[in-house]
C-alpha positions, 0 to 999 in steps of 0.5 A, a space after each residue: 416598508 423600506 426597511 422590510 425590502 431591505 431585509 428582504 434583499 439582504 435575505 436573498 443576497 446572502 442565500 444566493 451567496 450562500 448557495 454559490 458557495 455550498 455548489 462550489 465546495 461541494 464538489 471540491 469535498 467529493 473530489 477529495 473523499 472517494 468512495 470506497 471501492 471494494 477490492 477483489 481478494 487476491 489469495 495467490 498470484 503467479 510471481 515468475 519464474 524461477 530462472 527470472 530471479 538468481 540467488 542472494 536477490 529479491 523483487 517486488 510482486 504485485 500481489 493484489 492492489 498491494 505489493 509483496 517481496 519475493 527473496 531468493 534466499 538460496 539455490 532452491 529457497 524462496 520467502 516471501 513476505 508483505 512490502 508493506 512496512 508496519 510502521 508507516 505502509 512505505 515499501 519495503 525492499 530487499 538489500 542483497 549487500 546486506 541480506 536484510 530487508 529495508 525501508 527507506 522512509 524511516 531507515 527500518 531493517 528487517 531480517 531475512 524472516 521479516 523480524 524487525 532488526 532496527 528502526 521504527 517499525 513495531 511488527 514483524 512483516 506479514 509472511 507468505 508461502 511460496 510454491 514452485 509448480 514447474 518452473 513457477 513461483 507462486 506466492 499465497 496467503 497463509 492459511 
């Protein structure tokens, strides 16, 4: 009888040991895995004006969650291109010195069309169109 309260006590210890530590973990695993959260698509998004950005520069434009490059190649000459690097999703920006594209988390250059130049990166960047309605800039999503 002795050795049946014993096994019995154990029994409970270690469930009550067990449970304690599934109502600690299981949190903490929730907290560490998100959930997925639809994103809205975004296919076009006003990117500034033309008077904003002079020649031989580029900024960054939030296109989306994600964020795009706006070059101003010439006089009237815009491209636009994903500043997301295709090698490890680090983003990207522009070097007027240069006149390339640049990453800075494995020194990946890119050319002016978004063609990999050097470094890691496996892809050309994702290319965008740009509009100007007015004095607009307008960046979208190829058809």
């Amino acid at each position: 009888m002795t050795q049946e309260r014993r096994s019995i006590a154990r029994w409970l210890l270690g469930g009550g040991f067990a449970a304690s530590a599934v109502s600690f973990l299981y949190p903490a695993l929730k907290f560490m895995n998100p959930p997925a959260v639809p994103e809205a698509s975004v296919n076009e998004v006003p990117a500034g004006k033309v008077q904003d950005l002079k020649p031989n520069s580029g900024k960054i434009v939030k296109f989306g969650s994600r964020p795009a490059l706006l070059i101003r190649v010439g006089q009237t000459e815009f491209r636009a291109f994903s500043a997301i690097c295709t090698h490890l999703n680090c983003t990207v920006q522009f070097q007027e010195t240069t006149h390339q594209i640049w990453c800075a988390c494995h020194n990946g250059f890119y050319d002016i069309n978004g063609k990999v130049v050097s470094g890691p990166p496996p892809r050309p960047l994702e290319e965008y169109d740009v509009r100007l309605r007015g004095d607009d800039v307008v960046i979208s999503k190829r058809a």
